[in-house]
C-alpha positions as CSV (number, residue, x, y, z in Angstrom):
1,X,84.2,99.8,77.5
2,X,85.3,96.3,76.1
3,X,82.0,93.7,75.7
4,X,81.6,91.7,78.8
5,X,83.3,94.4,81.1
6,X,82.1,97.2,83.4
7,X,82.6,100.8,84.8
8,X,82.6,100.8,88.7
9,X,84.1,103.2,91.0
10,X,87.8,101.2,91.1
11,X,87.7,101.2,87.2
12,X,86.7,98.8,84.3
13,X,86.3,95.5,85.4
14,X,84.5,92.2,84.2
15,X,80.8,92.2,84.5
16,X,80.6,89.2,87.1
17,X,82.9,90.3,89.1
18,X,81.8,92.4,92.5
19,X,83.1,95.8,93.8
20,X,83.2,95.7,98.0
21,X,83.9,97.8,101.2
22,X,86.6,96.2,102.9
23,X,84.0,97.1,105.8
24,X,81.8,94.7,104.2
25,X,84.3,91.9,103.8
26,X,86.3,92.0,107.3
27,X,85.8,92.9,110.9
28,X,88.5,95.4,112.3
29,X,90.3,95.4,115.6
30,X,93.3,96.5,117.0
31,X,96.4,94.5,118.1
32,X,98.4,94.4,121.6
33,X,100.2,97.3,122.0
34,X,104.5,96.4,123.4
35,X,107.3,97.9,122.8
36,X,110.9,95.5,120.6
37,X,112.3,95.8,124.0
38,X,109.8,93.3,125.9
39,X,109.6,90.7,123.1
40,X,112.3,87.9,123.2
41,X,112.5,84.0,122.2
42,X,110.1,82.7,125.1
43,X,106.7,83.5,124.9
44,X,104.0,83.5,122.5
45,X,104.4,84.0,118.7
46,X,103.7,88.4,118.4
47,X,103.6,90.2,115.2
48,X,105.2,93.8,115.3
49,X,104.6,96.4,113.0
50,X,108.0,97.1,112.3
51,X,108.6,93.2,111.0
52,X,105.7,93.5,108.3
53,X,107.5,96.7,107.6
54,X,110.4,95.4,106.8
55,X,109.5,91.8,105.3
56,X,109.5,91.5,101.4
57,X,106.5,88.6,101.7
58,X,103.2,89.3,102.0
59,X,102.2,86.6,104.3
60,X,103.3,84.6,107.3
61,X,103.3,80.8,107.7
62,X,103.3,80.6,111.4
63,X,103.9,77.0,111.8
64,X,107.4,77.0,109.6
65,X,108.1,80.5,110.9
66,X,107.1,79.6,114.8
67,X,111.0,79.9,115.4
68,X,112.2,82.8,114.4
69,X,108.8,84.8,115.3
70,X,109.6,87.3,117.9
71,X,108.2,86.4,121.3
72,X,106.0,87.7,124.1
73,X,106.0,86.3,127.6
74,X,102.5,87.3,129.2
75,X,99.5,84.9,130.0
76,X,97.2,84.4,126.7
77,X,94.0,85.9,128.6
78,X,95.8,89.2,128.7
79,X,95.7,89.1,124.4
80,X,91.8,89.6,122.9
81,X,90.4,87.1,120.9
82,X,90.2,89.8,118.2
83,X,94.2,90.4,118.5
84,X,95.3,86.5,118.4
85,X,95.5,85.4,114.7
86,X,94.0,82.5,112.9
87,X,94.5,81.3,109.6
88,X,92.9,83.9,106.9
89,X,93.5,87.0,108.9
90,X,94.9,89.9,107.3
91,X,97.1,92.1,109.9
92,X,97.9,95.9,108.1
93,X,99.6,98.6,109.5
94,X,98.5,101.5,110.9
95,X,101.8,103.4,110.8
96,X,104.5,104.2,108.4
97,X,107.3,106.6,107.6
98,X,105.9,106.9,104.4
99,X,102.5,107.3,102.3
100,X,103.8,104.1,100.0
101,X,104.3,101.8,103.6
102,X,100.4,102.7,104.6
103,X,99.4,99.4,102.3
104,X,101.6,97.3,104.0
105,X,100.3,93.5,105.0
106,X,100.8,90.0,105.6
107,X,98.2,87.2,105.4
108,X,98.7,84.7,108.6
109,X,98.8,81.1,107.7
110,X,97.8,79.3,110.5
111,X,96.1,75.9,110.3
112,X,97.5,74.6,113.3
113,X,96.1,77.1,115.4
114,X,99.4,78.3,117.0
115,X,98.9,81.3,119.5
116,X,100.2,84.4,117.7
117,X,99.4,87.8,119.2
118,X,98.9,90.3,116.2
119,X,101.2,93.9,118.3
120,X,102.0,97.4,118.1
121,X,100.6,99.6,115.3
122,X,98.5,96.6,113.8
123,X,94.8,96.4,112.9
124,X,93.7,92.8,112.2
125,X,91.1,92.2,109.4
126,X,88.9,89.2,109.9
127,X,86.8,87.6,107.6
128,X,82.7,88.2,107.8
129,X,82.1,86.0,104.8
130,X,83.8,83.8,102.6
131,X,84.1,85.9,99.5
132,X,88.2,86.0,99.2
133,X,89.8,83.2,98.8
134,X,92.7,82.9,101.6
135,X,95.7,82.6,99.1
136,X,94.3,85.8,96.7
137,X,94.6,87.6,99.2
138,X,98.3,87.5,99.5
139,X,97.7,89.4,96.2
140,X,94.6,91.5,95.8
141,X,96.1,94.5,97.9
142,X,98.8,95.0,95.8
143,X,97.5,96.4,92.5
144,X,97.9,100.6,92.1
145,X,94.1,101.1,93.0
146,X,94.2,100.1,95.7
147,X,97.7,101.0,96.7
148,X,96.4,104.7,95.6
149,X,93.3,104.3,98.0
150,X,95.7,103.7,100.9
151,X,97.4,106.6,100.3
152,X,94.4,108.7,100.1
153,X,92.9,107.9,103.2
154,X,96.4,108.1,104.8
155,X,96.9,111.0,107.1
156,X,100.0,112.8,109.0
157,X,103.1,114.2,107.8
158,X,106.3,112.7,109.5
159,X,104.6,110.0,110.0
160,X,101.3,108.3,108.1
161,X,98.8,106.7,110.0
162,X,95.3,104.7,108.7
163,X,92.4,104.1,111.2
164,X,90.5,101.2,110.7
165,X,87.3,103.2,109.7
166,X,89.1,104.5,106.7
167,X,90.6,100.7,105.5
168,X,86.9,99.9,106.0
169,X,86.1,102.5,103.0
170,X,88.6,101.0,100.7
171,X,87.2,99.8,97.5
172,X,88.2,96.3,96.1
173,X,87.2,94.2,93.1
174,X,86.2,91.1,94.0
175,X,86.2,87.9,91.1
176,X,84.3,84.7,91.6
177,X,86.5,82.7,93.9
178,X,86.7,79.5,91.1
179,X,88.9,82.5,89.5
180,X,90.8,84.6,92.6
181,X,92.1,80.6,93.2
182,X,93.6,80.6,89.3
183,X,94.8,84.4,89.8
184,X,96.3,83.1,93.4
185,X,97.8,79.9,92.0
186,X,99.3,82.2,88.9
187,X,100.5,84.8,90.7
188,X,102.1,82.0,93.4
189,X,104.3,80.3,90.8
190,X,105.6,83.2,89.8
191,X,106.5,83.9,93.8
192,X,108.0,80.7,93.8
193,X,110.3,80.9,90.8
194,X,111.2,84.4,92.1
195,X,111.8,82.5,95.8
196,X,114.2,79.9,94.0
197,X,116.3,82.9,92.3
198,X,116.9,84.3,95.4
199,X,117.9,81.3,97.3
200,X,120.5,80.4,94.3
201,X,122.1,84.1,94.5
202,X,122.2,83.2,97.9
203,X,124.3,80.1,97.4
204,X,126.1,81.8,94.8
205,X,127.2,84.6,97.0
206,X,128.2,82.2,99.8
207,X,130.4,80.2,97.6
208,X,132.5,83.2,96.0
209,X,132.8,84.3,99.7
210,X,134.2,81.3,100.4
211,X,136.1,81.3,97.5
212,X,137.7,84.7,98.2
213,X,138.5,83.4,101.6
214,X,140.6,80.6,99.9
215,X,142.5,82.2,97.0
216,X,142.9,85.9,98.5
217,X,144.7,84.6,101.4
218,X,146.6,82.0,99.8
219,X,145.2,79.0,101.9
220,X,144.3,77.5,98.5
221,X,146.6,78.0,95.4
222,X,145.6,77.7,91.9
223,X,147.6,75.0,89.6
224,X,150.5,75.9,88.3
225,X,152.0,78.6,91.1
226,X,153.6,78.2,93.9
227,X,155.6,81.8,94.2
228,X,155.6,83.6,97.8
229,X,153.1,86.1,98.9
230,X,154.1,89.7,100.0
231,X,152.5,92.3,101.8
232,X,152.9,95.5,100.3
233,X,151.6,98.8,101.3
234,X,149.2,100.7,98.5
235,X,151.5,103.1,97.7
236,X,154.6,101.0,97.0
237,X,151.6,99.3,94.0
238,X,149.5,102.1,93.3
239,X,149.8,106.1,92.8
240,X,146.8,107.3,94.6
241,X,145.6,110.8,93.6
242,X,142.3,112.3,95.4
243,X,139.6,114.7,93.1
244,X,138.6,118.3,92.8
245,X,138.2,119.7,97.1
246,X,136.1,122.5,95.5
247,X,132.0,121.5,94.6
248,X,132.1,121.8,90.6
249,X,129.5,124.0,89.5
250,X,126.5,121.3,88.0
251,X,125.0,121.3,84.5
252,X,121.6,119.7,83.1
253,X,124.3,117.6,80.7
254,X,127.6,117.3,79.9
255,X,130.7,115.1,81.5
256,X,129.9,112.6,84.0
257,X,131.2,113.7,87.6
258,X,131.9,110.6,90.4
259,X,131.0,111.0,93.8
260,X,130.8,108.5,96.6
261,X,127.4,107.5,95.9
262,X,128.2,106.1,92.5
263,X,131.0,103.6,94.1
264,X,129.1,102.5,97.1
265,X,125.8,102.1,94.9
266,X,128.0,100.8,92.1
267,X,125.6,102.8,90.0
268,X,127.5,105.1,87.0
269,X,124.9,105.4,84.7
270,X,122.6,108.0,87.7
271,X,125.7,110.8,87.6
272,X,125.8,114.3,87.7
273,X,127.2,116.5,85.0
274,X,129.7,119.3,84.6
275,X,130.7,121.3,81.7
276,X,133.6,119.8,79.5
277,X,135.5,123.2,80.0
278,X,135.3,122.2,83.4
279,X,136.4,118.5,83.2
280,X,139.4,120.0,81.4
281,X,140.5,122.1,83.3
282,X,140.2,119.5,86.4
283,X,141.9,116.6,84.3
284,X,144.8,118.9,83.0
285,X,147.3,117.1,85.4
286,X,145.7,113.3,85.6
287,X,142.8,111.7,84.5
288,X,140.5,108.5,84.9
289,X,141.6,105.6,83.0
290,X,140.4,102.2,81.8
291,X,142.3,100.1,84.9
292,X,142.2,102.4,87.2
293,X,140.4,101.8,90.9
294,X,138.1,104.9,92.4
295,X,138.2,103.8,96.0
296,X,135.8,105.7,98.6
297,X,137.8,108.1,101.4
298,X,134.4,109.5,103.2
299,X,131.6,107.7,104.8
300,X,131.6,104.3,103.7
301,X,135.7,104.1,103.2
302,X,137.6,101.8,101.2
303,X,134.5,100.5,98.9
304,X,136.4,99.8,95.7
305,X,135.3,100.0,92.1
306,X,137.3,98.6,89.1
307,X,136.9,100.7,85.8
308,X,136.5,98.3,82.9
309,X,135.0,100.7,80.8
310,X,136.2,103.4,78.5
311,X,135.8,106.3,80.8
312,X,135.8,110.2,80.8
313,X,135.2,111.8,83.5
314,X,136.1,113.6,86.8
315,X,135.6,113.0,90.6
316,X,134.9,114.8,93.7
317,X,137.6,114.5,97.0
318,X,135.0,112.1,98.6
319,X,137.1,109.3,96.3
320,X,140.6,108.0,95.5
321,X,141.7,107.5,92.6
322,X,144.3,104.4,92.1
323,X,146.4,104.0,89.3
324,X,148.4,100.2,89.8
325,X,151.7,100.1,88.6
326,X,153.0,97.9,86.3
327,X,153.2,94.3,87.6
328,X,150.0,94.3,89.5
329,X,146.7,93.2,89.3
330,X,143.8,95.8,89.7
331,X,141.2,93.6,89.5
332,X,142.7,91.4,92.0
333,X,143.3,94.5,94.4
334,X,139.4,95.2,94.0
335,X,138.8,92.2,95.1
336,X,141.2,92.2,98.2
337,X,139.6,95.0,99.4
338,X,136.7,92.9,100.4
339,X,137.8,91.1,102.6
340,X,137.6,91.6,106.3
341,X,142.0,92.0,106.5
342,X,142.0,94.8,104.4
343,X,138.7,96.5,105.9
344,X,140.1,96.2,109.1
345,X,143.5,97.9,107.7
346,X,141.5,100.6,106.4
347,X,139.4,101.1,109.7
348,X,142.6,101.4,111.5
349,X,144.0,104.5,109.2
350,X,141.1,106.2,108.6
351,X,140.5,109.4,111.3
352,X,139.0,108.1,114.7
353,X,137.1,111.2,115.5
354,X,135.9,112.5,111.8
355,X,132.1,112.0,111.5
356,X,131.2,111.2,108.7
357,X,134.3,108.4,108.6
358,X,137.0,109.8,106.9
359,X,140.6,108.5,105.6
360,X,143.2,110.8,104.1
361,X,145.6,110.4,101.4
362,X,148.8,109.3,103.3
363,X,147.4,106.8,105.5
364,X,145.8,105.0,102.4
365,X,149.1,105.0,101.3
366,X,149.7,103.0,104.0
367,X,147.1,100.2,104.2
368,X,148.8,96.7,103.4
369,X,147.7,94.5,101.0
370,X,148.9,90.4,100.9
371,X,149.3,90.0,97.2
372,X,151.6,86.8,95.4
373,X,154.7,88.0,93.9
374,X,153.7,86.9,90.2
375,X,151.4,89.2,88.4
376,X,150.2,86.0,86.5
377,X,148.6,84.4,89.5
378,X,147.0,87.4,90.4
379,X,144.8,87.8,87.2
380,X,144.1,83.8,87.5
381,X,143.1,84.6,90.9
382,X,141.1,87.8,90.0
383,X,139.5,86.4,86.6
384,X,138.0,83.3,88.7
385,X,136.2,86.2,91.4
386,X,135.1,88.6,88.6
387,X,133.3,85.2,86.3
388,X,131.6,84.7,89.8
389,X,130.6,88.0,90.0
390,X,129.7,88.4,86.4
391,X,127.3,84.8,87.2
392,X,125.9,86.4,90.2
393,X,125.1,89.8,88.1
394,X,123.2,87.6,85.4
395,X,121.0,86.0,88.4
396,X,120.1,89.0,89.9
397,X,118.9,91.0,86.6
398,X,116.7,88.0,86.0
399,X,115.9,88.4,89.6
400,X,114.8,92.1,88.4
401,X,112.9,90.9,85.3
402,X,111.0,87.8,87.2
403,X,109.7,90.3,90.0
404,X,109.1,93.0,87.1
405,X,106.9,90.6,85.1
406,X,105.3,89.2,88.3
407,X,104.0,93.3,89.1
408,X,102.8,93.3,85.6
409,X,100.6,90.2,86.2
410,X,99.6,91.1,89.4
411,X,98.0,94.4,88.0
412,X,96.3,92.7,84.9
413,X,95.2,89.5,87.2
414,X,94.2,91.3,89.6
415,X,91.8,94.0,87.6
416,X,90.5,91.4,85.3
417,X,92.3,92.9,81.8
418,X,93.6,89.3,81.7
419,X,91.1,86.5,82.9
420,X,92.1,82.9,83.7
421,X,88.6,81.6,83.7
């Protein structure tokens, strides 16, 4: 044990910092109990389960949110005063799908006192001292201790439920509060850096939608061309073969094999494998190429990838492969099939009744495409779409480091490895 640092039952920590009972730090209660059916847009402000489930912040600012907060229309003397929420209060779950969703929270922001009726499958933590600071503890029920206690006292099996006696056992180190506001103001930055990387993906996406609705339909043209448009069908631009109908037999390594999953993810790296004697003997007649298109036929139809890679391997029936003839633009034929023209072309040839959604060879033969007659204007058109996409990649894998190096803080912050103070 490092000098100036202590064993306790959540670990080593520092020595003036406190270990407490989240009994000993809050009251529990339950919330109102209403079904997503009676909520609406008049009412008062109600927090359902479901929305903490499904919101990537850990808190709630009631008086910027106050708009789009679901709604409950019922007199206010029918909610508790332990189920209406007031600034400080942490509202948890008490039900998830899954052992990981038992630690979900949010923190309610509420200076202004704004009636907000914490619902269904919520137990509402309010303070009985003053020993967490309100903004650490967006943050102190994050770490992997505490995470793990969740878990633990978790019970169920389809479902995993936590009773307010057992969050009442959960152990949590508690710093002076001078430093929880240094880890909270730390750890908020970093929120807000991660915050202003989403909202320029955001914008980013939004223009190169915009974009694509301009130069893939030929409202806007780029300098220089002025040739018609035609509409072709796929198969007068592309031969389209479909992949092995038989389920290959899988190895621990060897040649990558392409389902469905890998173009609707757009994830090649996660494959599974066959044997090269195998691969041979299913590329003997055709084969994947750099330039090609694998284009999904089941489930999620028509999702399009590009290969830009040097590429050898083989694919299951689930995908199309389309090899563009001479003349054409791949890349600018992935990108047409995003928009809603071609989607809706694809919707209309696929099989009505198959479940999953299904399209067969012939009709995707079939599906028209609106394409300018000058292979030049094409690649323009596709190399401006593919830099936005490239720009938009770039953004999100520092999206993925900032939110990587903010769960790496959060867990030294948070345990005291790293002081601030």
């Amino acid at each position: 044990i490092p000098p100036g640092y202590k064993q306790t039952e959540v670990g080593v920590i520092p020595e003036d910092w406190e270990v407490k009972l989240l009994g000993d730090l809050f009251d529990f209660s339950g919330g109102l109990s209403a079904s997503r059916d009676q909520l609406s847009m008049e009412g008062y402000c109600y927090l359902h389960y479901g929305d903490i489930h499904t919101s990537n912040r850990t808190f709630i600012d009631v008086r910027s949110e106050q708009q789009e907060i679901p709604k409950l229309d019922i007199p206010l003397k029918k909610a508790s005063s332990t189920s209406l929420l007031e600034d400080g209060d942490v509202v948890f779950v008490d039900a998830s799908e899954d052992d990981e969703g038992t630690s979900r929270h949010v923190v309610i922001i509420n200076k202004d006192k704004i009636p907000f009726i914490s619902g269904l499958h919520t137990i509402v933590a309010k303070s009985k001292t003053g020993e967490l600071d309100h903004q650490y503890r967006r943050y102190c029920f994050q770490t992997v201790d505490i995470k793990r206690q969740f878990r633990f006292f978790a019970v169920g099996t389809k479902v995993s439920g936590i009773s307010k006696t057992n969050i009442a056992r959960i152990t949590l180190p508690v710093p002076p509060v001078p430093e929880q506001e240094a880890i909270a103001e730390a750890l908020s930055d970093a929120d807000a850096f991660i915050e202003s990387l989403e909202q320029l993906i955001s914008k980013k996406r939004q223009i190169k939608q915009g974009a694509m609705q301009e130069l893939l339909t030929g409202k806007r043209r780029l300098p220089g061309f002025s040739g018609e448009w035609e509409t072709k069908r796929l198969g007068d631009i592309a031969e389209i073969r479909d992949g092995t109908h038989q389920t290959p037999k899988y190895v621990e390594n060897g040649i990558p094999f392409y389902s469905v999953e890998n173009v609707t993810n757009d994830d090649f790296t996660n494959t599974k494998f066959i044997s090269e004697a195998e691969h041979r003997f299913l590329t003997r007649f055709f084969k994947i190429e750099k330039g090609d298109i694998l284009m999904t036929r089941i489930g999620s139809i028509g999702d399009c990838k590009f290969i830009d890679w040097d590429v050898d391997a083989s694919f299951y029936v689930s995908l199309a492969l389309l090899k563009i003839r001479k003349g054409y633009s791949a890349e600018f034929i992935c990108h047409y099939s995003k928009t809603e023209a071609f989607k809706k072309d694809i919707e209309l040839h696929s099989l009505q009744s198959a479940i999953p959604k299904k399209i067969n060879l012939g009709p995707i033969s079939d599906v028209k495409i609106k394409i300018p007659d000058n292979s030049d204007e094409q690649e323009a058109i596709a190399a401006i779409l593919s830099d936005m996409d490239s720009e938009i990649t770039a953004l999100e894998e520092k999206l993925a480091k900032a939110r990587q190096l903010k769960q790496g803080m959060m867990q030294e912050l948070l345990t005291g490895r790293i002081r601030l103070l």
